[in-house]
FITIMI-827343 format. One line per 4 residues: their letters; for each residue x, y negated, z of N, C-alpha, C. Coordinates in steps of 0.2 Angstrom, whole numbers. Example, Ala and Ser with C-alpha at 12.3 -4.5 7.8 and 13.67 -1.06 7.14 Angstrom:
FITIMI-827343
as) 66:28:39:62:22:39:66:16:39 ~ 64:11:35:68:5:36:64:0:39
This chain:
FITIMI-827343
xxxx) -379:-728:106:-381:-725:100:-387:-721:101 ~ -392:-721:96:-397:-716:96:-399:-709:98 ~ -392:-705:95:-390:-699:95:-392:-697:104 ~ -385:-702:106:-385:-700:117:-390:-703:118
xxxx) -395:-706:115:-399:-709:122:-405:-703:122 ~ -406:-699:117:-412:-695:113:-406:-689:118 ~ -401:-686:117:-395:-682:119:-400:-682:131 ~ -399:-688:131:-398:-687:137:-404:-688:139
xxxx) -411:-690:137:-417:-690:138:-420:-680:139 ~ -417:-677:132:-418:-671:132:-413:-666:141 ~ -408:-668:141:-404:-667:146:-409:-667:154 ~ -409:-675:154:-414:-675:159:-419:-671:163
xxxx) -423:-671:155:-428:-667:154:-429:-662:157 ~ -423:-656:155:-422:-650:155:-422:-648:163 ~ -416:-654:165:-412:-653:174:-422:-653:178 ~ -424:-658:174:-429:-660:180:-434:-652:181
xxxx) -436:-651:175:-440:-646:174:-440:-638:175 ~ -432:-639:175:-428:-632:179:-431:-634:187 ~ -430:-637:188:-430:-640:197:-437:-639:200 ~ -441:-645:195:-449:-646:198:-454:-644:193
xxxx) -454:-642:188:-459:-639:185:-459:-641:179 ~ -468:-644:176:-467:-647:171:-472:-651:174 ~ -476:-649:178:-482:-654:182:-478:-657:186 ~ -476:-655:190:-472:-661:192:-466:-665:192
xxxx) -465:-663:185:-459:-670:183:-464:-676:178 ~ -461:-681:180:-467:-686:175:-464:-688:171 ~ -466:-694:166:-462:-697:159:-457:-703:163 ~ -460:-705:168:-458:-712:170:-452:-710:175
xxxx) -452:-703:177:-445:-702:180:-439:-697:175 ~ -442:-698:170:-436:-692:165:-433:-699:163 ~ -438:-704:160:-435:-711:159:-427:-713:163 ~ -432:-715:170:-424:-717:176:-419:-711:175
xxxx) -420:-704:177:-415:-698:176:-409:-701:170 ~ -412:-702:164:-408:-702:160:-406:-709:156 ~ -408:-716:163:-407:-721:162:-408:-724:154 ~ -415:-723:154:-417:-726:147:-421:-730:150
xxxx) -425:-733:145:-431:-736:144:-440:-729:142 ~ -445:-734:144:-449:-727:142:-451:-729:138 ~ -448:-734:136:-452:-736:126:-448:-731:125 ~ -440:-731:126:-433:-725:121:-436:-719:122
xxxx) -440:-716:128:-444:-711:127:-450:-709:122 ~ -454:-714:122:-459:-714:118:-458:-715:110 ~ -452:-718:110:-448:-720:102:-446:-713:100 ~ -441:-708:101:-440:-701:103:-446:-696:101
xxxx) -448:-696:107:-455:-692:107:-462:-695:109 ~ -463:-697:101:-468:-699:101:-475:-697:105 ~ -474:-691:104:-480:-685:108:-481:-684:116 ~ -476:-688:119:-477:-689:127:-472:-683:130
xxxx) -473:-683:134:-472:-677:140:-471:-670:136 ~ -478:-667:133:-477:-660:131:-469:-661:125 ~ -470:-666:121:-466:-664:118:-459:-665:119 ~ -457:-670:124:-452:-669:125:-448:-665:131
xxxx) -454:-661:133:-453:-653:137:-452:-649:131 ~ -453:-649:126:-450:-642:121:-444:-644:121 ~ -442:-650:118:-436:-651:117:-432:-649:123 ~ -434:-651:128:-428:-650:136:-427:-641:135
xxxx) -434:-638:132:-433:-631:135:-429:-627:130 ~ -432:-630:124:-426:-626:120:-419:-627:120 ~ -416:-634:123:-410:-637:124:-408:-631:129 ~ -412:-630:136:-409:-626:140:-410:-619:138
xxxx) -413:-617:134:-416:-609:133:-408:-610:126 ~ -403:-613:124:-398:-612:120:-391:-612:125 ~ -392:-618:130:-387:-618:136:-389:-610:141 ~ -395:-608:142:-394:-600:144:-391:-594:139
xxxx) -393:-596:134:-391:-590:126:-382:-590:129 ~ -380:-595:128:-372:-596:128:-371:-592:135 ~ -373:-595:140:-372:-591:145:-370:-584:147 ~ -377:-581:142:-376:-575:142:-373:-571:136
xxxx) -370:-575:130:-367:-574:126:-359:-571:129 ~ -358:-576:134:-350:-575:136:-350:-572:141 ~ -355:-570:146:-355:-565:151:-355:-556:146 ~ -359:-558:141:-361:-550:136:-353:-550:136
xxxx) -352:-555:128:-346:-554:128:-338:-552:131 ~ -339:-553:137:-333:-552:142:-331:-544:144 ~ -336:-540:141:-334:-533:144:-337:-529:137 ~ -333:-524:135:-335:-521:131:-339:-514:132
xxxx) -338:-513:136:-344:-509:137:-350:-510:138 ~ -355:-509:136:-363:-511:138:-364:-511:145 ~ -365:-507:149:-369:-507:156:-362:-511:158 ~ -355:-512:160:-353:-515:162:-355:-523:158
xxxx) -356:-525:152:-359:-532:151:-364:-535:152 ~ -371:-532:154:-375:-532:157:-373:-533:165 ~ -372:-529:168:-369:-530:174:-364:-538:176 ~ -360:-539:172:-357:-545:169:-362:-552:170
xxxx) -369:-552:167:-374:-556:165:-376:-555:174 ~ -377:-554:177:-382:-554:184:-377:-557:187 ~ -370:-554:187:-365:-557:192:-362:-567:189 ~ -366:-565:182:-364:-575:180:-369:-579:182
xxxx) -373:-576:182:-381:-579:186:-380:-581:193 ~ -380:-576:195:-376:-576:203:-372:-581:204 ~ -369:-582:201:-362:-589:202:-365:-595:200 ~ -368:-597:194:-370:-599:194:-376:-603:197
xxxx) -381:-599:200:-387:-601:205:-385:-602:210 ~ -379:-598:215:-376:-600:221:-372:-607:221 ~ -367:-609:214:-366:-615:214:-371:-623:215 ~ -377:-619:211:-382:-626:210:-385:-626:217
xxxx) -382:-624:222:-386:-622:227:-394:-621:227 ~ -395:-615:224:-400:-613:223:-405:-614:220 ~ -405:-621:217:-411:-625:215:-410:-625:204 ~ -405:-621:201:-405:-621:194:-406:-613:193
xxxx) -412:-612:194:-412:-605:193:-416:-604:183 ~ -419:-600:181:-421:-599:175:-421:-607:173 ~ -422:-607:167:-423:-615:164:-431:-616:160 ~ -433:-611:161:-440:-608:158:-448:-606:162
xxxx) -444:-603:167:-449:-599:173:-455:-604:175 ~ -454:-611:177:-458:-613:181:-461:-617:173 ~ -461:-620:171:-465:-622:164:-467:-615:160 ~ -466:-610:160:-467:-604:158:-474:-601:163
xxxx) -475:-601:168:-478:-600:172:-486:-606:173 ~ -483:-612:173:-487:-616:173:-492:-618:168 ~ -490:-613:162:-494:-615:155:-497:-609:154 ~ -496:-603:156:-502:-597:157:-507:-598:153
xxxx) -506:-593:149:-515:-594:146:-517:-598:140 ~ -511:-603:140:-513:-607:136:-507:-606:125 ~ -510:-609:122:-506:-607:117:-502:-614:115 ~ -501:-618:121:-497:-625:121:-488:-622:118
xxxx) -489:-629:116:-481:-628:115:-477:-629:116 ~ -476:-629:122:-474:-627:129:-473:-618:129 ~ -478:-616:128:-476:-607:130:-473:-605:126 ~ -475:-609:118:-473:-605:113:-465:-606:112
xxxx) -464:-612:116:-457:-614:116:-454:-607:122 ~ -456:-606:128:-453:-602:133:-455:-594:130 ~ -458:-593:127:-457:-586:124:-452:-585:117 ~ -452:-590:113:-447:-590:109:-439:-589:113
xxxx) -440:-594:121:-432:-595:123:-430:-586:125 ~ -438:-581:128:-436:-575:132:-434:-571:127 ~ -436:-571:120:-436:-567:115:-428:-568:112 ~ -425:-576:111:-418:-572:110:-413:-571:115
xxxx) -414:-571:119:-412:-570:125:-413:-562:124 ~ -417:-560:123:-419:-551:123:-414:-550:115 ~ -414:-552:110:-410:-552:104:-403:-552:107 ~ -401:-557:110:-394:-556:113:-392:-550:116
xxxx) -395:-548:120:-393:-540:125:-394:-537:117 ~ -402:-534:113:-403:-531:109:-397:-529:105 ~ -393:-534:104:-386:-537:98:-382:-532:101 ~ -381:-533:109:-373:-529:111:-376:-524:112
xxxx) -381:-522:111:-382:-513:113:-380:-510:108 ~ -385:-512:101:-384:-510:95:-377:-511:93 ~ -370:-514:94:-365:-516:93:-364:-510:99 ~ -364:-508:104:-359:-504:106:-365:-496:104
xxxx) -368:-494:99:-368:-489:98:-377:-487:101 ~ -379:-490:104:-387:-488:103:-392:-489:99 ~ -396:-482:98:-401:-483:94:-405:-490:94 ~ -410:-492:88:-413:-495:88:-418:-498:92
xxxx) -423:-493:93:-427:-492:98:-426:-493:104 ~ -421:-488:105:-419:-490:114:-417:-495:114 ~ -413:-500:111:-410:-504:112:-414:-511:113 ~ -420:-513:108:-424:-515:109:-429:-514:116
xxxx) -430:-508:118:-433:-508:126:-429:-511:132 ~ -424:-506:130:-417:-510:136:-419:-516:136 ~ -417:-521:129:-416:-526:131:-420:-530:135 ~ -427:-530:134:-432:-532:138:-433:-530:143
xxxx) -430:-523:146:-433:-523:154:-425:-526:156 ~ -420:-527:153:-415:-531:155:-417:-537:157 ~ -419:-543:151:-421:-548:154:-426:-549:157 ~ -430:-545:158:-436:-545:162:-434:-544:169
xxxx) -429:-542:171:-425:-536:178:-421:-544:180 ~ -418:-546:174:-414:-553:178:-418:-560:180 ~ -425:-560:174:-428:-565:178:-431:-565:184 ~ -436:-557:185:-438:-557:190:-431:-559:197
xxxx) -427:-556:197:-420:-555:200:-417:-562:203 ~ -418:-566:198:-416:-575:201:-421:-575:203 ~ -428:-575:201:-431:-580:205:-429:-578:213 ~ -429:-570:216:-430:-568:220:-426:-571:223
xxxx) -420:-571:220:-412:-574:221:-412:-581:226 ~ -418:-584:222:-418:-591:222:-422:-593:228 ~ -428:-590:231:-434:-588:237:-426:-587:243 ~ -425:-581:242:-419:-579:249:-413:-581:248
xxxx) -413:-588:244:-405:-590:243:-400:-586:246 ~ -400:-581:238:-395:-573:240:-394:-575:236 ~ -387:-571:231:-385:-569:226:-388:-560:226 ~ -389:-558:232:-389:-551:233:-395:-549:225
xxxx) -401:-552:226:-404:-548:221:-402:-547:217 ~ -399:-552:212:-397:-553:205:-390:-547:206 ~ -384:-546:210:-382:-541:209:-383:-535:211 ~ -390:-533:214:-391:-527:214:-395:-526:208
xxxx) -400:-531:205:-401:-529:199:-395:-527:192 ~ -392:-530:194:-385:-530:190:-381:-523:188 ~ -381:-520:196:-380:-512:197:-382:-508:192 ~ -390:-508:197:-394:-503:194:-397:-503:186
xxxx) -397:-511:183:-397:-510:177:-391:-508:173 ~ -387:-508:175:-379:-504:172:-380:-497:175 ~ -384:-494:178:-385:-489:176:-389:-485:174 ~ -395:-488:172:-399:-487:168:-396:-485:163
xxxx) -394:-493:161:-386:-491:153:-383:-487:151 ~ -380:-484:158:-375:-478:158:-381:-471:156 ~ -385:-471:158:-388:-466:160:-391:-464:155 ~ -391:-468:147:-393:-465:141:-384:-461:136
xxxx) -379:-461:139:-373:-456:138:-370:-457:132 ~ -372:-465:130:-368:-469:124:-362:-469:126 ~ -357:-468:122:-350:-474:125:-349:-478:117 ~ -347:-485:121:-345:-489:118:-341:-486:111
xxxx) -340:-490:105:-334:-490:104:-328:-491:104 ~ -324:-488:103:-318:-491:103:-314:-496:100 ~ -309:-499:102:-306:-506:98:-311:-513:97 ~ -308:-515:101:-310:-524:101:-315:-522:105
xx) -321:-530:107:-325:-529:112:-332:-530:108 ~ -336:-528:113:-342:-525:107:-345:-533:108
């Protein structure tokens, strides 16, 4: 079916370029990866490489949103569900054996400078990733403003935090950031409210 083969080209796409980049994944190995042909690639994404690198990023910049949708969601208190978020990170980067860290960072880094779209795809992925936190904070009782700042030094605290994670194959960074971003949280004197989880 056309659906899975276009499904698992994006797939591949994604795994690869989480792992080695965006330079160095190439079209002719996203092809093998996902056991297509490279016409089915170019049939697909007519635009070659960049474009079927948006698609990979936005696929995985949706597979991270969930991530941290259920890690938010698991604790109803704010700085306990943030804290929640570094500790799912952690598990799940120590699983991949180290090598599935951000799904953004290295294509995000690699396009620097440029108004590709590619970056415009990797700053869309950080921005609802920052709306997700923004969402719980506001949901358990933070102002507007703060909550929009948090959010970002939040995501900003955990990307930098994996990659370090990923350099010292430790879990240790991403859980100390973890900590101290839960008490940052703490330390604006919100409490959640009450009933159901925020």
């Amino acid at each position: 079916m056309q659906t899975s083969t276009r499904d698992r080209i994006v797939v591949a796409a994604a795994r690869l370029l989480q792992r080695q980049g965006y330079v160095g994944t190439g079209i002719k190995q996203i092809a093998q990866e996902a056991q297509a042909t490279l016409g089915s690639v170019y049939h697909f994404f007519p635009g070659g490489k960049e474009t079927v690198a948006v698609a990979a990023i936005k696929h995985s910049s949706e597979e991270f949103a969930s991530l941290l949708r259920t890690a938010l969601d698991s604790e109803e208190d704010a700085a306990d569900a943030v804290a929640a978020c570094s500790r799912q990170l952690a598990d799940e980067l120590r699983e991949s054996g180290w090598i599935d860290g951000c799904p953004v960072t290295a294509a995000a880094l690699e396009t620097l400078g440029t108004d590709s779209e590619i970056q415009q795809a990797c700053a869309g992925a950080l921005r609802s990733w920052e709306h997700l936190v923004r969402d719980k904070l506001l949901r358990c009782g933070f102002p507007s403003d703060s909550a929009g700042e948090l959010a970002g030094i939040v995501i900003s605290a955990l990307e930098g935090a994996e990659v370090t994670a990923q350099v010292n194959r430790s879990e240790e960074p991403l859980l100390v950031a973890g900590r101290q971003l839960a008490r940052l949280v703490r330390s604006y004197g919100i409490q959640s409210p009450p009933g159901g989880r925020g």
